[in-house]
MARTORKOL-125749 format. One line per field, with one value per residue (C-alpha): residue number from 1; x negated, y negated, z negated. Coordinates in nm, 2 decimals, decimal comma. Each point is the difference from the previous one (the first is absolute). Example, Ala and Ser with C-alpha at 12.3 -4.5 7.8 and 13.67 -1.06 7.14 Angstrom:
MARTORKOL-125749
n <- [1 2] $
px <- [-1,23 -0,14] $
py <- [0,45 -0,34] $
pz <- [-0,78 0,07] $
END
This chain:
MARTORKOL-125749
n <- [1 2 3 4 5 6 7 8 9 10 11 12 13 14 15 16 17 18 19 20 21 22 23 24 25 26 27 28 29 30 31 32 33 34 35 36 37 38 39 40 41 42 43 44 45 46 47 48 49 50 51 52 53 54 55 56 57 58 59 60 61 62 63 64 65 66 67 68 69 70 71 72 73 74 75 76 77 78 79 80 81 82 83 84 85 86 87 88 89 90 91 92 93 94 95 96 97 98 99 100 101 102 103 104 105 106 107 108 109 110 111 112 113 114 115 116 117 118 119 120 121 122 123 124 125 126 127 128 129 130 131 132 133 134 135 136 137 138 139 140 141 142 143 144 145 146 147 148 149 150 151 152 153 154 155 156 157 158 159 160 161 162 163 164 165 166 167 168 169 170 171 172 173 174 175 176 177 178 179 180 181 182 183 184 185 186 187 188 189 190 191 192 193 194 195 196 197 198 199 200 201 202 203 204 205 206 207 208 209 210 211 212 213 214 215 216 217 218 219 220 221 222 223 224 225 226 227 228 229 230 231 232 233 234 235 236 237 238 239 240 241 242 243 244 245 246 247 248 249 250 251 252 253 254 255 256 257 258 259 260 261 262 263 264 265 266 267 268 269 270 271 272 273 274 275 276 277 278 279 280 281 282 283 284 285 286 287 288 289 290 291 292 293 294 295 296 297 298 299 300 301 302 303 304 305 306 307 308 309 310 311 312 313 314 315 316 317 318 319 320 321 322 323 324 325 326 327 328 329 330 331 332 333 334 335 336 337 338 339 340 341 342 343 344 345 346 347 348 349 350 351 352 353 354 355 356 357 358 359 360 361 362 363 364 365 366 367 368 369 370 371 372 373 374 375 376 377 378 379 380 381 382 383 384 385 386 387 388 389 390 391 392 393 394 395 396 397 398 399 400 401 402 403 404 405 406 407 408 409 410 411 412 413 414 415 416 417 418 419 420 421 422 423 424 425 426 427 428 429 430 431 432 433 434 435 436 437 438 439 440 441 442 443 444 445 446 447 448 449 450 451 452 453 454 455 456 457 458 459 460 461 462 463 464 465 466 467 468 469 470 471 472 473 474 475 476 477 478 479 480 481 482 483 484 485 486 487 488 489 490 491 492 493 494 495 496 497 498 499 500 501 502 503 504 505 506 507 508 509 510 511 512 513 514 515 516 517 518 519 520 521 522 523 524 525 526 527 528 529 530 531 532 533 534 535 536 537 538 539 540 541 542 543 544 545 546 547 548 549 550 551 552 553 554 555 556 557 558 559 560 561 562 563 564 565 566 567 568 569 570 571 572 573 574 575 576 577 578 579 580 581 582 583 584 585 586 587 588 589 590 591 592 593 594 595 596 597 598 599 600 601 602 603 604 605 606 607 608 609 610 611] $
px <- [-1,18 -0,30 -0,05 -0,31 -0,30 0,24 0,23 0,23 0,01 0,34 0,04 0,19 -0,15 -0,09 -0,35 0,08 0,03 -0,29 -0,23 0,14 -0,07 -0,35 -0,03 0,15 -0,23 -0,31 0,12 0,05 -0,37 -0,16 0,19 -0,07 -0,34 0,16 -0,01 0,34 -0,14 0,17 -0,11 0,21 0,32 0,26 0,30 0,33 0,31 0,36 0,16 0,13 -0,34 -0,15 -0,34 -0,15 0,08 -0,15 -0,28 -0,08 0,07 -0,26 -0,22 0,02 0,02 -0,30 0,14 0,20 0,36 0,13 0,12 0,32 -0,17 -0,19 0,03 -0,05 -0,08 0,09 0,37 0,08 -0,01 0,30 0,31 0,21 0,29 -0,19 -0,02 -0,20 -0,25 -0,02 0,02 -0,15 -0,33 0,13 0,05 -0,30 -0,18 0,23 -0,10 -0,37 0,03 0,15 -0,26 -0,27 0,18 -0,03 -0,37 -0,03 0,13 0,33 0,29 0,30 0,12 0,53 0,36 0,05 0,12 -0,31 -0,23 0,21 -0,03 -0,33 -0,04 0,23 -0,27 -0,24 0,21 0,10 -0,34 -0,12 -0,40 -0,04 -0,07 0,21 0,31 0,25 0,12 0,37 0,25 0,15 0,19 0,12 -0,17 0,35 -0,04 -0,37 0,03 0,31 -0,08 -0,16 0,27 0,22 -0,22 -0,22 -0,39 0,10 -0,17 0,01 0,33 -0,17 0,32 0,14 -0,33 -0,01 0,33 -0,13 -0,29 0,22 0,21 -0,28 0,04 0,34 -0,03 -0,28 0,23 0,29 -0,20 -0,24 0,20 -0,23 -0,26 -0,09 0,09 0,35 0,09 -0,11 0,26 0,23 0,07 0,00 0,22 0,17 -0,03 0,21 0,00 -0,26 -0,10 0,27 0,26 -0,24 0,12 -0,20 0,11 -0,07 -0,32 -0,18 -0,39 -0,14 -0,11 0,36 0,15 -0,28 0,09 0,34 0,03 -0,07 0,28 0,24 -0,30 -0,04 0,38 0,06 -0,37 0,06 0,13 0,06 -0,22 0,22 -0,25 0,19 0,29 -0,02 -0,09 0,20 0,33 0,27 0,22 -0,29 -0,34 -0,10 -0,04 0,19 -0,19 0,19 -0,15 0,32 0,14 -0,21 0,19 0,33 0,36 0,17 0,21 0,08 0,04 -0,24 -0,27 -0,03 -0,38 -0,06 -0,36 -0,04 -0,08 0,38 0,09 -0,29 0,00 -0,05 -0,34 -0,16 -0,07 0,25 0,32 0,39 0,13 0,36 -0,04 -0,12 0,26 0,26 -0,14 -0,14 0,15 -0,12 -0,23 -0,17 0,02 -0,15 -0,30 -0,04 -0,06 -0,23 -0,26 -0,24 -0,09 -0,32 -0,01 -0,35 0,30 -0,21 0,07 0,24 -0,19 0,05 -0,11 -0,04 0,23 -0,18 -0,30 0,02 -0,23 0,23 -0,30 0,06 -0,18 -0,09 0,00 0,33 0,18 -0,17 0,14 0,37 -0,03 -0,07 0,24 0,25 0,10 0,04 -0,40 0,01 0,30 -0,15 0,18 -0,16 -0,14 -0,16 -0,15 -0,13 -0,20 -0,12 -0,13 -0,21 -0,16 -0,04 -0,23 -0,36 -0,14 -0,23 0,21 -0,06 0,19 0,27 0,02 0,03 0,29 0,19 -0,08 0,12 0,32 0,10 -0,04 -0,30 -0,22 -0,06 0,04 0,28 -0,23 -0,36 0,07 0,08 -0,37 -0,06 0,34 -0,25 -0,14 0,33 0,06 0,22 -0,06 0,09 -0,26 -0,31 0,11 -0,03 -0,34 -0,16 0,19 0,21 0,05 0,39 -0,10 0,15 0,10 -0,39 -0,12 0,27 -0,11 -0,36 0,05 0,24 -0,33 -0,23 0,27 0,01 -0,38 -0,08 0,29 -0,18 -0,33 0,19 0,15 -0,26 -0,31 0,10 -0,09 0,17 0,03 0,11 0,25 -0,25 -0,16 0,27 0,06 -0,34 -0,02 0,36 -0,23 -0,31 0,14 0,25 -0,28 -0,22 0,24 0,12 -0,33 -0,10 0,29 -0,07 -0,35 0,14 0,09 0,31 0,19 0,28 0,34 -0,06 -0,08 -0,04 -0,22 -0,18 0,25 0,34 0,17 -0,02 0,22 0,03 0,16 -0,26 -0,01 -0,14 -0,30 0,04 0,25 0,09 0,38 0,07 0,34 0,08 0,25 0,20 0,33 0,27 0,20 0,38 0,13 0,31 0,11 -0,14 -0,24 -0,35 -0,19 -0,35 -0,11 -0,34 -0,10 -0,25 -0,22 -0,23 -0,40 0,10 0,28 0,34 0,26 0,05 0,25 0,12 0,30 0,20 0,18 0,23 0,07 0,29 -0,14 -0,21 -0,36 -0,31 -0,17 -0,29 0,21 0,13 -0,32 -0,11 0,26 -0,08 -0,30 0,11 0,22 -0,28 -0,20 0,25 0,09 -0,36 0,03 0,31 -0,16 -0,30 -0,25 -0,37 -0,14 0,19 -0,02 0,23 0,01 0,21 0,10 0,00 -0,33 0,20 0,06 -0,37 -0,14 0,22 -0,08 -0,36 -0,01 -0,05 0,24 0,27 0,29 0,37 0,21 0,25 -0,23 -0,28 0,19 0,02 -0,32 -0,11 0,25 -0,20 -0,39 0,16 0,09 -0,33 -0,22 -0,18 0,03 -0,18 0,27 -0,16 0,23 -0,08 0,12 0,08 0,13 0,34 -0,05 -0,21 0,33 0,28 0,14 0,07 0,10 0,26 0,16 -0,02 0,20 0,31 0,02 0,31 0,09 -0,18 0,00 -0,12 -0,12 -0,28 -0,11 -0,14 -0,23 0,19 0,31 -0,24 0,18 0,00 0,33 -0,08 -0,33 0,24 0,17 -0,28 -0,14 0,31 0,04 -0,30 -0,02] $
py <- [-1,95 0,24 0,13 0,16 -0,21 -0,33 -0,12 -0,28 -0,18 -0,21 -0,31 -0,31 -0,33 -0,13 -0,10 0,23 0,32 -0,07 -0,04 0,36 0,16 -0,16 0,21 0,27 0,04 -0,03 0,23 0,28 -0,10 0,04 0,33 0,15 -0,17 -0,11 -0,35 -0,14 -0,18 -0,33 -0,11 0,30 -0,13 -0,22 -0,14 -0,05 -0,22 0,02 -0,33 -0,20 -0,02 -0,41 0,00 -0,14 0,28 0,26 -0,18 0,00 0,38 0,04 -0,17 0,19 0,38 -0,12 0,10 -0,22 0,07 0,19 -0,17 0,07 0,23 0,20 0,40 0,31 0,32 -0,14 -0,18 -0,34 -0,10 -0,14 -0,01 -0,32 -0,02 -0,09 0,36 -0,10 -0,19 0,31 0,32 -0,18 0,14 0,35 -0,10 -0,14 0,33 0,20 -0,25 0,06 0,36 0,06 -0,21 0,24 0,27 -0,12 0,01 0,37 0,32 0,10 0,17 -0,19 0,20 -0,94 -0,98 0,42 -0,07 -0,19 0,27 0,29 -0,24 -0,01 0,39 0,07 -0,26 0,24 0,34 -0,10 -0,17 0,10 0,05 -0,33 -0,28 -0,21 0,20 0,00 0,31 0,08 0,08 0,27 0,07 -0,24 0,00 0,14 0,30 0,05 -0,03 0,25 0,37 0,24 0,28 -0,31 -0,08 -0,28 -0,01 0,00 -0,32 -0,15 -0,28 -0,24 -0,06 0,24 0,11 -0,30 0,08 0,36 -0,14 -0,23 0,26 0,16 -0,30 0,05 0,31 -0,08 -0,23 0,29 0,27 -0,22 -0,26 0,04 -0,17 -0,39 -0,06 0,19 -0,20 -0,35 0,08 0,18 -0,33 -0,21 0,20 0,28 -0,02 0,35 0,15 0,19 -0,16 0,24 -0,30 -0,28 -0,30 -0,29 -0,27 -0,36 -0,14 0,28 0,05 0,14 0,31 0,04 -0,08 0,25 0,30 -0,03 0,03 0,39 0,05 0,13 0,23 0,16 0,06 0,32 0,18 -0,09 0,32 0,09 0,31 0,17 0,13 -0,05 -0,24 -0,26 -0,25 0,01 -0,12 0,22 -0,24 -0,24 0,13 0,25 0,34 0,21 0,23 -0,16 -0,17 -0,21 -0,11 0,10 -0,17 0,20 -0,05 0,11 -0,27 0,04 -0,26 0,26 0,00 -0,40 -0,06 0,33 0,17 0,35 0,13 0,05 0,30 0,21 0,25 -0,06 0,00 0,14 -0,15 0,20 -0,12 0,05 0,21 -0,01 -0,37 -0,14 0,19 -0,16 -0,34 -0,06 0,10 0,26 -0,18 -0,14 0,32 0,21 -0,29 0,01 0,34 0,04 -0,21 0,18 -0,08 0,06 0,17 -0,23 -0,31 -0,19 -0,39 -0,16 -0,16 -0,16 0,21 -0,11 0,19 -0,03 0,22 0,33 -0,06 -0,29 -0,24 -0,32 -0,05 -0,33 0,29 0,13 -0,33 -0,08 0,28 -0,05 -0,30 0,12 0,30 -0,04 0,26 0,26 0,05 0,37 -0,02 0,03 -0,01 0,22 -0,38 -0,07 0,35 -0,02 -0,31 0,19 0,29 -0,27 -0,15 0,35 0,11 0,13 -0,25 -0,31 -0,30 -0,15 0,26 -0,02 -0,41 0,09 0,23 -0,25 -0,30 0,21 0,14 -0,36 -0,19 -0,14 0,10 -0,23 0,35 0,00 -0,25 0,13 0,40 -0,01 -0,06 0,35 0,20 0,28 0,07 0,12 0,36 0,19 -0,02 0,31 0,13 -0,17 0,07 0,36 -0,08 -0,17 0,22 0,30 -0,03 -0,11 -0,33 -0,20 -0,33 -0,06 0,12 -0,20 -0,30 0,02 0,04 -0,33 -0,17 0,17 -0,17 -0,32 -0,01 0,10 -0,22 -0,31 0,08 0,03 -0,36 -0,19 0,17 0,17 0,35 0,28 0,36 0,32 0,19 0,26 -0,34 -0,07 0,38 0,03 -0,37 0,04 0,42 -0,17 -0,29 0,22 0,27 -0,33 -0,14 0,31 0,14 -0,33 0,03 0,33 -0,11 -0,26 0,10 -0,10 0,09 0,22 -0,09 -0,13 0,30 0,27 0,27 0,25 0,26 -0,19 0,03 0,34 0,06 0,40 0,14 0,25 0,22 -0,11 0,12 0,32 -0,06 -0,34 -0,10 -0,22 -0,22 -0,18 -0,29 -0,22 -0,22 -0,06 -0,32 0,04 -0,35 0,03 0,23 -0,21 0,24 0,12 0,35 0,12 0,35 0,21 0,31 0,20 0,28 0,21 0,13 0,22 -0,25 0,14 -0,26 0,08 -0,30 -0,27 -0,32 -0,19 -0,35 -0,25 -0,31 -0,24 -0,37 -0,19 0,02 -0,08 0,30 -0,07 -0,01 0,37 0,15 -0,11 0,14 0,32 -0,06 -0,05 0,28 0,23 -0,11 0,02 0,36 0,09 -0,11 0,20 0,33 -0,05 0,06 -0,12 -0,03 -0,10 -0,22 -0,24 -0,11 -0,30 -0,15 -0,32 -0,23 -0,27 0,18 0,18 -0,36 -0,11 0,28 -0,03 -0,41 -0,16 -0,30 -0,04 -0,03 -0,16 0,13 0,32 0,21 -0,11 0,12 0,34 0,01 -0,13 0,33 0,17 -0,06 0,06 0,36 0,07 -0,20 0,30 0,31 0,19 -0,10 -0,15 -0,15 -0,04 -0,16 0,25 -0,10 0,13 0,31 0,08 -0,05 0,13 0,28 -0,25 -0,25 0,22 0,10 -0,37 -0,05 0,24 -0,10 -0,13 0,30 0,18 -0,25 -0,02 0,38 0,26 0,23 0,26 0,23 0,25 -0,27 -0,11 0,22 -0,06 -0,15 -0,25 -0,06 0,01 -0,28 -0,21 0,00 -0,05 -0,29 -0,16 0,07] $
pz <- [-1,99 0,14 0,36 0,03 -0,17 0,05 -0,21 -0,08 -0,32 -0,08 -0,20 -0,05 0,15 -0,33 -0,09 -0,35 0,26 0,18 -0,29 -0,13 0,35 -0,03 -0,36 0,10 0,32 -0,28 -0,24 0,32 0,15 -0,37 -0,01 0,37 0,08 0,34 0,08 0,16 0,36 -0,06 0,39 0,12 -0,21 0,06 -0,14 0,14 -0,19 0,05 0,22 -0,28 -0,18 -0,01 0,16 -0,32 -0,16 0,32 -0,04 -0,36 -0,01 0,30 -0,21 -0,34 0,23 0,19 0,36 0,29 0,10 0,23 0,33 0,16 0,25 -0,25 0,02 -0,20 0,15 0,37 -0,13 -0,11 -0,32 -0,04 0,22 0,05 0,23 0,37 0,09 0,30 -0,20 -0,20 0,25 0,27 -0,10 0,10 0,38 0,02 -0,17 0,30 0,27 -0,10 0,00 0,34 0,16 -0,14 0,21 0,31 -0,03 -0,07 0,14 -0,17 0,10 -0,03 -0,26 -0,63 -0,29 0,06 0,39 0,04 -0,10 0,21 0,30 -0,03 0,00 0,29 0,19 -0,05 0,07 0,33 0,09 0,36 0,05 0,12 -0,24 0,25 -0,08 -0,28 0,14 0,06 -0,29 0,13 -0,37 -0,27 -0,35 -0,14 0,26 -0,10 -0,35 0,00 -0,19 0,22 0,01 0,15 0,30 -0,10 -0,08 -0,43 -0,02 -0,34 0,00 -0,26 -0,06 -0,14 -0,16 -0,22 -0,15 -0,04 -0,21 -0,18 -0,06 -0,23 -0,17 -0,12 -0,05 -0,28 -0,12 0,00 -0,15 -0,24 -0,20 -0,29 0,20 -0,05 0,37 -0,04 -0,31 0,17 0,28 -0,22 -0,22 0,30 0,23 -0,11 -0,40 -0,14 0,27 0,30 0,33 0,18 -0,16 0,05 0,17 0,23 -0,30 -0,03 0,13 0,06 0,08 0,32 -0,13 -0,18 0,36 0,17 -0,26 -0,02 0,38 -0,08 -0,24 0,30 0,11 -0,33 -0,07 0,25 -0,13 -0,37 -0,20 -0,41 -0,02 -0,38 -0,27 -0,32 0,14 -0,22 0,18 0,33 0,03 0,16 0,21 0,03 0,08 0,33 -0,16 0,24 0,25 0,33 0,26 0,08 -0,35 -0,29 -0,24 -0,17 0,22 -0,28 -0,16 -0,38 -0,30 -0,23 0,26 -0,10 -0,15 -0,03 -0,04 0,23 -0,32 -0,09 0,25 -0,12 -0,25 -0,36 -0,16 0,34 0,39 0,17 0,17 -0,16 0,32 -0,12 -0,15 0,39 0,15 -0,21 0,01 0,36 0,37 0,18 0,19 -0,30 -0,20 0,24 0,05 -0,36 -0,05 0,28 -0,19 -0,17 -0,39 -0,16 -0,38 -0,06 -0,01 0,26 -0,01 0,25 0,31 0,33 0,30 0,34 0,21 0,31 -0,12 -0,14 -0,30 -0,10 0,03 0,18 0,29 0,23 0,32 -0,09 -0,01 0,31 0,16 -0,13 0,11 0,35 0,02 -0,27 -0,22 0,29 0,04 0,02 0,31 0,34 0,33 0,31 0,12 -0,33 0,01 0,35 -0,18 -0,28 0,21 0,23 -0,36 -0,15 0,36 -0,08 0,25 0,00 -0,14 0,31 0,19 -0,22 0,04 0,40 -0,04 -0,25 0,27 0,28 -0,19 -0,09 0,36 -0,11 0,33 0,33 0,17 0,30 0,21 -0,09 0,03 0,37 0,01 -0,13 0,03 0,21 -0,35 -0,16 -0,02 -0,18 -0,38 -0,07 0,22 -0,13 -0,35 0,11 0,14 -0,34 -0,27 -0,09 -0,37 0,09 -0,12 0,32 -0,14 -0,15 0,37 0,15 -0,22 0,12 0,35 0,02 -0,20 0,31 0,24 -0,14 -0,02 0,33 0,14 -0,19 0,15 0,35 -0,07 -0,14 0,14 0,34 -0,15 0,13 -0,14 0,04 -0,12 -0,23 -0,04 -0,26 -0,12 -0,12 -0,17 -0,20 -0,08 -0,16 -0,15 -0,20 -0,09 -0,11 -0,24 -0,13 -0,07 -0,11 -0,24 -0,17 -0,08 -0,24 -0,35 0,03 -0,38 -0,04 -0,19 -0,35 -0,31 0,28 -0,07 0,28 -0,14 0,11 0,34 0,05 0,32 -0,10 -0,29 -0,15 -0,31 -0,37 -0,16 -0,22 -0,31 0,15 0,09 0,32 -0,06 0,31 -0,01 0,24 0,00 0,21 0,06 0,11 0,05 0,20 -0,31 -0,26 -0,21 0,05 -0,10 -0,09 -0,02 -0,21 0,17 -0,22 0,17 -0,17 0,13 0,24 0,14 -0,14 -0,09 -0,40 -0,02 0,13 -0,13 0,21 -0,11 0,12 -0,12 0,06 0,11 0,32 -0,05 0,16 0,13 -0,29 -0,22 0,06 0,06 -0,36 -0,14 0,17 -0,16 -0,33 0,00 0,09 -0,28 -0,28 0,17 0,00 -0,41 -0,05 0,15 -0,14 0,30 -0,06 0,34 0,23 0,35 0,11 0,35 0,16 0,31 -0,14 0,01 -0,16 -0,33 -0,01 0,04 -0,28 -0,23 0,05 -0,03 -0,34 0,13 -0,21 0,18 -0,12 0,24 -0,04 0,21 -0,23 -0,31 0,13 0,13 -0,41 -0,10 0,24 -0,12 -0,40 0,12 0,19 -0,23 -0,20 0,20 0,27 0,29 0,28 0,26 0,34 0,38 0,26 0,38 0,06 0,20 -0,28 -0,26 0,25 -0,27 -0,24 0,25 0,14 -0,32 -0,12 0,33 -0,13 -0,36 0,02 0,12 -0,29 -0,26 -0,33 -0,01 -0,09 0,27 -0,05 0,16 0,13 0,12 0,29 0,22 0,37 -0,02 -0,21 0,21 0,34 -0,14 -0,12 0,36 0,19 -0,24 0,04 0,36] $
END
């Protein structure tokens, strides 16, 4: 096994073995020229080896063994069952690392209790080396997500299943692998890790891992390519967020492949064959999933990330809001606005401490209540860009400074005193700010975001496209307007398509469908412009990605690959045509329109529907 220039050589504990590794380690140096460094090497037995034998093997390899407390790359060597013998070196790495901080000037920006204990300490620390400070919040508060009201410090908690979660899902997604096996004929032998089970005796690691199963289960989806390998009644292959395994209860559904309700000889799905066989609910699901002619292989996907990829960050976060991370109340959006403010950090760590009770205030502001005016006043006296809440932000950081230097210092100010300091320190930082070259979005170019629609070049055809989700009504529509040079609409399609999707998901379709439209009118140059940054990024990314939106995005790049379309992202008021015609489509469904049907009826309607 290799890891960079490292590498582990396995053997048995026989005196045979070790003789062999010695030859084999000659043959490779008379071969290379590089010398193995024997002093730098170590070997390590397994605990039912005799020490006679340990030590004959150290002999012939010419190296010592490895101790108990031995590491590679910063982790033990080998892991027993006294997880504190074993982890304890990580607390005493965190312990360490805090103390450094209280040397040096940082903001205050986690055995797992132990270590989060140890960074509330230093949170709530006061200025005085006497003080611990007083914990005005619990860890659990502080370590809640942002957009819920705490600080979105990391629960180590639940951020070691996350990363053990990656674990399983290797073990899920990549049985061929020596690891996989190992477990696999320990623990789960014929069938995945989804149907493992804790069994007899089982190692730490196996204990640790398996922890993650539960975690896995609700993100763990069937992506279809050729249906072969997915079962219908057992796997999760359905596009549902609440039950993506089939309802539908029938004895011919029993151990069969997903291949068996598609067409004959081709990827497509038997419409009249799934209505006959599965409910409505299923049917509909079913049909909604889109199929690839290049018979792609069946994957897992990660449902929690639009490119299907599993991610440590995403099971953090489901972890931390559930499956409803894209739900937020007016409370939780009050808390997103204050994280989202163009201000100092520090500003924004006053504003969270004072929303959550977290300031000595009543007591030490009658010191200073002749400094408190009207907020709305002094934001008119540092800014009129409408930006109140920033002003309003700075000017409570002004008062709390000033109100400190009052308490601990006997300095008094004046009211323009605290005007002009919440003025300069927000001109600082945000000129400060612009001089950094801070990166755009990912596979952005300086001709994206275009906030105005504007013509094409001579001979050059703009196609706008947008999508539309209707929930409550259970479909979704996308729209292509195409404009000529001098900014007449030649044509433009409307579709609507039964089935929940994520909003993604319909704008590459939209996409799609403008390309293969583009194909089927044969148009050389031609401009495609998008809304979407999700689906540009995708299209422009060399990632491959295993979930449904990554299939049509691969449908996508096979239609554009080879021609002289260049697609491109556009803000909304930049792609408002298309986005108000993607609005009615269920109105308008499934049609051509053509130049002359963009009456003003049709654009009345489009507008009050939008509007």
């Amino acid at each position: 096994m290799f890891f960079a220039d490292d590498s582990y050589l396995y053997c048995k504990a026989t005196e045979e073995s070790a003789r062999n590794v010695m030859e084999l380690l000659h043959l490779f140096q008379l071969a290379s020229g590089q010398q193995v460094n024997l002093s730098k090497s170590s070997v390590f037995f397994s605990m039912n080896t005799e020490p006679t034998i340990r030590s004959n093997n150290c002999s012939i390899l010419k190296v010592t063994e490895a101790g108990d407390s031995s590491t590679y790359l910063g982790l033990p060597n080998i892991l027993g069952r006294n997880k504190n013998a074993i982890l304890g070196f990580l607390k005493e790495k965190m312990r360490k690392k805090i103390q450094s901080w209280e040397g040096k000037l940082l903001s205050k920006a986690g055995l797992c209790r132990e270590m989060e204990q140890l960074m509330a300490r230093y949170w709530w620390n006061s200025a005085s080396k006497n003080s611990r400070g007083i914990h005005w919040k619990s860890w659990e508060k502080l370590s809640t997500h942002k957009s819920k009201g705490g600080m979105g410090f990391r629960n180590l908690h639940d951020f070691n299943l996350a990363l053990l979660s990656k674990q399983g899902w290797r073990l899920l997604c990549r049985p061929h692998t020596l690891v996989a096996k190992i477990y696999a004929a320990r623990y789960f032998t014929g069938g995945s890790f989804l149907s493992a089970k804790l069994g007899s005796n089982p190692s730490f690691i196996w204990r640790s891992i398996i922890e993650a199963k539960e975690i896995i289960q609700p993100g763990a989806r069937r992506r279809v390519g050729h249906g072969t390998c997915i079962d219908i009644t057992q796997d999760p292959w359905l596009p549902c967020t609440a039950n993506p395994k089939v309802s539908t209860i029938h004895p011919s559904l029993t151990n069969q492949r997903v291949a068996s309700p598609m067409t004959t000889g081709r990827i497509a799905w038997d419409e009249d064959l799934i209505k006959d066989m599965f409910n409505s609910r299923d049917a509909q699901l079913i049909l909604s999933i889109p199929l690839s002619a290049s018979r792609q292989e069946d994957t897992w996907f990660w449902a929690f990330e639009s490119s299907g990829r599993f991610s440590v960050k995403s099971t953090y976060k489901y972890l931390q809001l559930g499956e409803n991370t894209g739900i937020q109340t007016d409370q939780e959006s009050i808390w997103s606005k204050i994280w989202k403010l163009r201000v100092p950090p520090k500003v924004k760590d006053l504003l969270w401490r004072a929303a959550s009770d977290c300031l000595p205030t009543k007591a030490q502001l009658r010191l200073i209540m002749w400094i408190l005016m009207p907020l709305a006043l002094c934001a008119t006296m540092i800014s009129h860009d409408g930006d109140q809440l920033k002003v309003i932000a700075m000017i409570c950081w002004a008062l709390w400074r000033v109100r400190n230097d009052s308490v601990w210092k006997a300095k008094q100010a004046r009211v323009v005193s605290v005007c002009n300091l919440a003025k300069n320190t927000l001109f600082q930082w945000t000129k400060a700010q612009d001089k950094l070259e801070v990166p755009t979005a990912a596979f952005l170019t300086k001709d994206d975001g275009a906030e105005k629609w504007t013509k094409p070049a001579e001979g050059v055809i703009k196609v706008n496209v947008d999508a539309a989700l209707f929930p409550d009504e259970g479909n979704f529509s996308f729209s292509c307007v195409a404009r000529n040079d001098q900014g007449h609409a030649i044509e433009a399609i409307t579709c609507c398509k039964q089935g929940e999707t994520t909003p993604e998901m319909a704008e590459a379709f939209g996409v799609k469908e403008a390309l293969s439209w583009i194909k089927r009118k044969a148009w050389n140059q031609v401009i495609i412009e998008t809304d979407c940054l999700t689906v540009i990024q995708a299209l422009r990314s060399s990632v491959v990605m295993d979930s449904y939106f990554g299939s049509i995005i691969s449908n996508c790049k096979s239609l554009w690959k080879d021609t002289l379309i260049s697609i491109s992202f556009v803000k909304r008021s930049a792609n408002c045509v298309a986005h108000a015609l993607a609005r009615v489509s269920r109105l308008v469904a499934d049609r051509v329109i053509r130049s002359g049907d963009f009456s003003p009826a049709l654009l009345d309607v489009m507008l009050k529907d939008i509007c």
